[in-house]
N, C-alpha and C positions, 0 to 999 in steps of 0.2 A: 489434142492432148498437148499440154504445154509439157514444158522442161525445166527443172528449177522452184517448181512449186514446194511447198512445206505445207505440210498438211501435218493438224493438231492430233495427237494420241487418242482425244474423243471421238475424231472422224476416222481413223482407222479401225476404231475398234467398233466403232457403228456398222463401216462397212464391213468388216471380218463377220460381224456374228450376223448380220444378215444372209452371208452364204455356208457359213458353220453351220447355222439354224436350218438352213433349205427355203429360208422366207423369202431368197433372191436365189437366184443362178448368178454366177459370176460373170456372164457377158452382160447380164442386164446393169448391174451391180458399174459396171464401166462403163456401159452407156450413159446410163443417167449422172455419172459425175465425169465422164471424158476423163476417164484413166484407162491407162494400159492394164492387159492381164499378165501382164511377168509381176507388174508392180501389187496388184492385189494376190499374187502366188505368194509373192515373196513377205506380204502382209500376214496371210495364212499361217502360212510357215512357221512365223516368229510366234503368232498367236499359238499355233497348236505345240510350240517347245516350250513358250515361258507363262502362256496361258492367260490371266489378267491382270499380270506382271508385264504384257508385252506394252515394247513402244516406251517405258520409261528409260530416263536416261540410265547409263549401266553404272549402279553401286558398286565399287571396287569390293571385294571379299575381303577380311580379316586377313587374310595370307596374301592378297596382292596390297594390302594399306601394309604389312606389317615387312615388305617386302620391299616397297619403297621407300620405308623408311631406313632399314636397313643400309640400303646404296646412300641415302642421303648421310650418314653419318659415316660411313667407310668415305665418303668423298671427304666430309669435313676432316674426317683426320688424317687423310691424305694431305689436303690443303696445310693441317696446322704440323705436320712432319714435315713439310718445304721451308711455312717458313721459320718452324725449329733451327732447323737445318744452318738457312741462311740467315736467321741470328749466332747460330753458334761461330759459326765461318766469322761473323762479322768482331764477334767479340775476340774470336784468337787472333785477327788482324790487329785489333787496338792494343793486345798487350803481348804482344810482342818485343823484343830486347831493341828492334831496329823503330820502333813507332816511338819509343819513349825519349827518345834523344831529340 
C-alpha cells in the first residue's frame, strides 16, 4: 500500500458500490487494488452521507459564497476608511496657516 496516491472520483466510487452492493467484501475490495481499510471505511462513509454526490470537490453553499463575500467588502471598506483617513490627515497638513508661508 503506498502513501500519497490520488485516486480518481470514478475509482472510488467503483470501489464503494462494489462493497455497498455485497458484489465484493471490503477485504477483497483492498486486496485487489492494495488499499487500506480505514481508507475504503472512510470511502463508505462519505458515499453513504453525500451518496452520488460523493468525492466531488465541495460547492461552497449560497450562504457560505454570500458569506465570503460579505468579509470581502467589510475588508474593502476597511482598507478605503484608512486610506480616507490618511488623505484627510494629508490634506489638513497642506492647508494649514504654517504650510502656506
Amino acid at each position: 500500500m503506498g502513501r500519497g496516491r490520488v485516486f480518481s472520483r470514478e475509482f472510488k466510487l467503483s470501489v464503494v458500490r462494489q462493497v455497498v452492493s455485497g458484489e465484493k467484501r471490503p477485504a477483497q475490495v483492498c486486496r485487489e487494488h492494495g488499499l487500506g481499510e480505514g481508507l475504503v471505511l472512510r470511502w463508505r462513509r462519505e458515499y453513504e452521507a453525500r451518496g452520488e454526490a460523493a468525492f466531488a470537490p465541495h460547492q461552497p453553499s449560497e450562504t457560505e459564497t454570500l458569506q465570503r463575500r460579505v468579509a470581502e467588502l467589510e475588508r474593502l471598506c476597511g482598507q478605503l476608511a484608512l486610506e480616507n483617513a490618511i488623505l484627510k490627515g494629508a490634506l489638513r497638513g497642506s492647508l494649514s496657516p504654517s504650510a502656506t508661508r
